[in-house]
N, C-alpha and C positions, 0 to 999 in steps of 0.2 A: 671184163669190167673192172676186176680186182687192178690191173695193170693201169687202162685207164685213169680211175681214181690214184692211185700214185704217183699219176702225171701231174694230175692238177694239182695234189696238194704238194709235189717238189717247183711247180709252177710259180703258186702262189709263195711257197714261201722264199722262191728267185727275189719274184717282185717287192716284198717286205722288205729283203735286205737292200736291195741296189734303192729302193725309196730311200732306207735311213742314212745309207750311203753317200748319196745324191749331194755334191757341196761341201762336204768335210774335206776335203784335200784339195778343195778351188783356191784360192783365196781372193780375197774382195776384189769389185773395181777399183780403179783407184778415181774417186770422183776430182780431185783436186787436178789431177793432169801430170804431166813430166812436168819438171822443175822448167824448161824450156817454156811449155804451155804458159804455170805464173807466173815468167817472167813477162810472157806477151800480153798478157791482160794487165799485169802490175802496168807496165810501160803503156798501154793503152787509157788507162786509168787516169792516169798523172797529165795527160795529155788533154783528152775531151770526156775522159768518164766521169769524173770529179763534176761535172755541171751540171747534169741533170740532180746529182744530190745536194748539192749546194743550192739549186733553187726549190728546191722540195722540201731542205731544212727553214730558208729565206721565209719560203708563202708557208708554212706550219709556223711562226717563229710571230710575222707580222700578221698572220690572222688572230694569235693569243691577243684578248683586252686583257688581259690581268697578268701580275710576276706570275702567279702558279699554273697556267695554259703557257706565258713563255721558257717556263723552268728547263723542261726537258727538250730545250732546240738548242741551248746556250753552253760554253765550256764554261767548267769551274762552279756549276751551280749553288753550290752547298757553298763559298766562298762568297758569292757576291748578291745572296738573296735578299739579305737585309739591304746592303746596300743599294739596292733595286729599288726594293720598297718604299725607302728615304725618298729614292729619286723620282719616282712617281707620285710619291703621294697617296695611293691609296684612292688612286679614280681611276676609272676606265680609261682603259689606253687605246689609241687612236693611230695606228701605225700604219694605214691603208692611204694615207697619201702617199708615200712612197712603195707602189708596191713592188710586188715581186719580181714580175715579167717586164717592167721597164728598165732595171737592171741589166749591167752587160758586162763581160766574161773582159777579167783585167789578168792577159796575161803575163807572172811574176815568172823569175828565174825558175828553168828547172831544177838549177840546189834546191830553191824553196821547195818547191812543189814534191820533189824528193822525199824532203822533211814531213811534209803533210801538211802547208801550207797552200792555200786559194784562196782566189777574191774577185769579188761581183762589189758591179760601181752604180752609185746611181748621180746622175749627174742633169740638172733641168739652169738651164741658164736662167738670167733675168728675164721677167714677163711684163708687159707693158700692157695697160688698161688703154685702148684706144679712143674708149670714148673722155677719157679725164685729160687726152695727151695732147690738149691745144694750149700751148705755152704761150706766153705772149712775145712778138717778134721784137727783137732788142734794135735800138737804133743802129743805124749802120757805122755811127762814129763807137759806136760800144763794140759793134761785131767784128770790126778793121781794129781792135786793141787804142782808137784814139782816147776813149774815156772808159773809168769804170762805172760797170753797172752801179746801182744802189740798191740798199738794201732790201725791196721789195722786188725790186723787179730779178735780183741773184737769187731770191728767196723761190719767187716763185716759180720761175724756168726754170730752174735744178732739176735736172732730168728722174733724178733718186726719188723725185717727190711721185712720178708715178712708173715706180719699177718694182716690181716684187723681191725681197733676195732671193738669190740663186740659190740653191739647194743641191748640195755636195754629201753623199754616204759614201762611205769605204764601209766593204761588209769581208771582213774576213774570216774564213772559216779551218778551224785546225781537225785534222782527221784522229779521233781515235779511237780505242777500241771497239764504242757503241757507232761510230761513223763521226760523218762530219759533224761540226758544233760550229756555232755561229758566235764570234769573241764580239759579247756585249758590250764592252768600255769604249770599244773605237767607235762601234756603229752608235752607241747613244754621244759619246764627245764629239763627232763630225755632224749629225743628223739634228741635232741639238745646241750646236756652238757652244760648249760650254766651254773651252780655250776661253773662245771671244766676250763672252761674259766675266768670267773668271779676271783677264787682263782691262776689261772696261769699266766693272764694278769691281775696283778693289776692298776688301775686305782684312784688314787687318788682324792677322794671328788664326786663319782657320788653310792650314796647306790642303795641295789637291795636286793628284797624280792626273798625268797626259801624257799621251804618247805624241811625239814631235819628232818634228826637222829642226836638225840644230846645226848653225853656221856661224862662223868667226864675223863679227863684223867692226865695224866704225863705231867709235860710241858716238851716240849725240849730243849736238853742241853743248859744250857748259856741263855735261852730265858726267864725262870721264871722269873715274877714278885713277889715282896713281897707284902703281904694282899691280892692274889688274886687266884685263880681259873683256871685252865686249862680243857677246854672242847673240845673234839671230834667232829666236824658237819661232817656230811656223807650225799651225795644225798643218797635216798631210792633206788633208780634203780642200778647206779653205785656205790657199795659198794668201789671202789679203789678212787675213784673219792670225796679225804676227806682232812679237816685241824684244826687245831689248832688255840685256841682263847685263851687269858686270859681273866680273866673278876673280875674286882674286886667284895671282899664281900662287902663291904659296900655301893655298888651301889643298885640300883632298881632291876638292871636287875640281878644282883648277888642273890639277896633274891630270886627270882623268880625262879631262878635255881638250887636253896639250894636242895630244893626237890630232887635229883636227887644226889646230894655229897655223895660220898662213901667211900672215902679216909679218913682214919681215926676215922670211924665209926665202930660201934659195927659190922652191917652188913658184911664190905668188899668186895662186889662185886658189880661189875659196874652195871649200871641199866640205860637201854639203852630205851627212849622215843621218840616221833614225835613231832616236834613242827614246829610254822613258826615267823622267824627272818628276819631283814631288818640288811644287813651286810654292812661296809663301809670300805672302804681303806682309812687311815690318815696319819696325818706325810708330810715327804717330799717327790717326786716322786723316789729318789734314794735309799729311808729306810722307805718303806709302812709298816702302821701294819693293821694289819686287826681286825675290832675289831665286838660287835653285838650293832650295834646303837638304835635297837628297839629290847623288844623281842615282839612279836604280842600276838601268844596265843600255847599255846600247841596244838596237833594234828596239822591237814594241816588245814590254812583259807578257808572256804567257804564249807568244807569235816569237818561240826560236829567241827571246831574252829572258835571261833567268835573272834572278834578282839577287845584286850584290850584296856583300854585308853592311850597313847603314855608315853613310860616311859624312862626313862635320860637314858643316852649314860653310856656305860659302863668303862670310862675313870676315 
């Protein structure tokens, strides 16, 4: 019995030690995978992974009515809160006409996508009210170019008078540490035409940043400057939605946009880039010019352009 007994108690006290044992000289799985492993998810990521979070930041981002339920879907928050606020106003916000799920996967270069750059589009052409769309039929001497309409009857056939505008989002989204983020400047300047307001209603002495399409162009008639430059700006979404700049060469902002001159070069053909400008209306409020006060940086700021040091007015 005595023998017995010092069975069990060398038994138990085996089992004590290989318990405390147990795991001290494993070491961890590796949950992360062989560096092989994240590469195949990184690459698969960039590819189709990126869209299930980018529509899931989109419908979290247009379900918010207000800045503070949009804050945390947006890059740069703490930068552009205030200015949110301005831009709403301070009422419920109504973002559920364009939603989520009718967006659709715009695929950019994979440099970009590399970077952490994606984008989801939403795009609804013109809509026509069928019951308002009986125009009156023009004589046939009008419709054969032998006479021109007058003014009631061009008035009231203009197709425009029953079309909805078309409605163009770029929603771009930058990956970072917390995940994707949805860059509010372009989705509200595209969603909102504020280019197109901005260039329609000029307002003398109050500048406004925009991310654009900038191209060398023609100036128009009678408008040319001499020593200087005429360029193209186009919002990216609304491709109609564009204007005319001169911008002298001997300025800063002139040299910065040399790159781009094609007029009179060996090349000859226009060559058409992304950049972001701070535009101003000058002059008198009866004879505005519009001119590029800053240019910032090529590409869109905060989307892969980083913002240069502030460069002289292009005057």
């Amino acid at each position: 019995m005595l023998g017995l007994f010092a069975l069990i108690l060398a038994g138990g006290a085996g089992v004590y030690y290989i318990s405390n044992q147990m795991g001290k000289n494993i070491d961890a799985p590796d949950v992360t995978g062989s560096p092989e492993d994240r590469d195949i998810r990184e690459a698969n990521y960039i590819r189709i992974g990126w869209q299930s979070d980018a529509y899931d930041v989109l419908t979290k981002f247009i379900a918010g009515t207000s800045v503070a339920e949009k804050m945390p879907h947006i890059h740069n928050p703490a930068e552009l809160s205030e200015r949110m606020e301005l831009f709403y106003g301070g009422v419920v916000i109504h973002d559920q006409d364009t939603p989520a799920n009718s967006f659709s996967v715009q695929e950019l270069s994979e440099e970009d996508r590399k970077r952490g750059l994606f984008m989801l589009t939403y795009d609804q052409p013109p809509q026509f009210s069928l019951r308002e769309f009986f125009r009156p039929l023009a004589p046939l001497r009008v419709q054969y170019g032998l006479e021109e309409a007058d003014i009631l009857l061009s008035t009231v056939a203009r197709v425009g008078n029953f079309s909805l505008e078309p409605v163009r989002v770029h929603a771009f989204f930058k990956r970072t540490g917390e995940g994707l983020k949805l860059d509010w400047e372009i989705f509200a300047q595209t969603k909102y035409r504020t280019f197109q307001n901005f260039v329609e209603l000029p307002d003398v002495g109050l500048p406004e940043t925009f991310r654009i399409l900038i191209v060398e162009d023609v100036p128009e008639k009678g408008q040319g400057v001499a020593s200087s430059r005429s360029y193209r700006i186009v919002d990216p979404a609304n491709l109609n939605d564009s204007t005319r700049v001169n911008v002298m060469l001997d300025s800063e902002i002139g040299k910065e946009l040399s790159v781009i001159n094609w007029r009179g070069t060996k090349q000859g053909s226009p060559v058409t880039r992304t950049a972001t400008v701070e535009l101003e209306w000058t002059g008198r409020k009866d004879s505005p010019v519009l001119e590029i006060k800053r240019f910032i940086c090529w590409e869109f700021l905060g989307l892969g352009g980083e913002e240069s040091p502030a460069t002289a007015s292009a005057e």
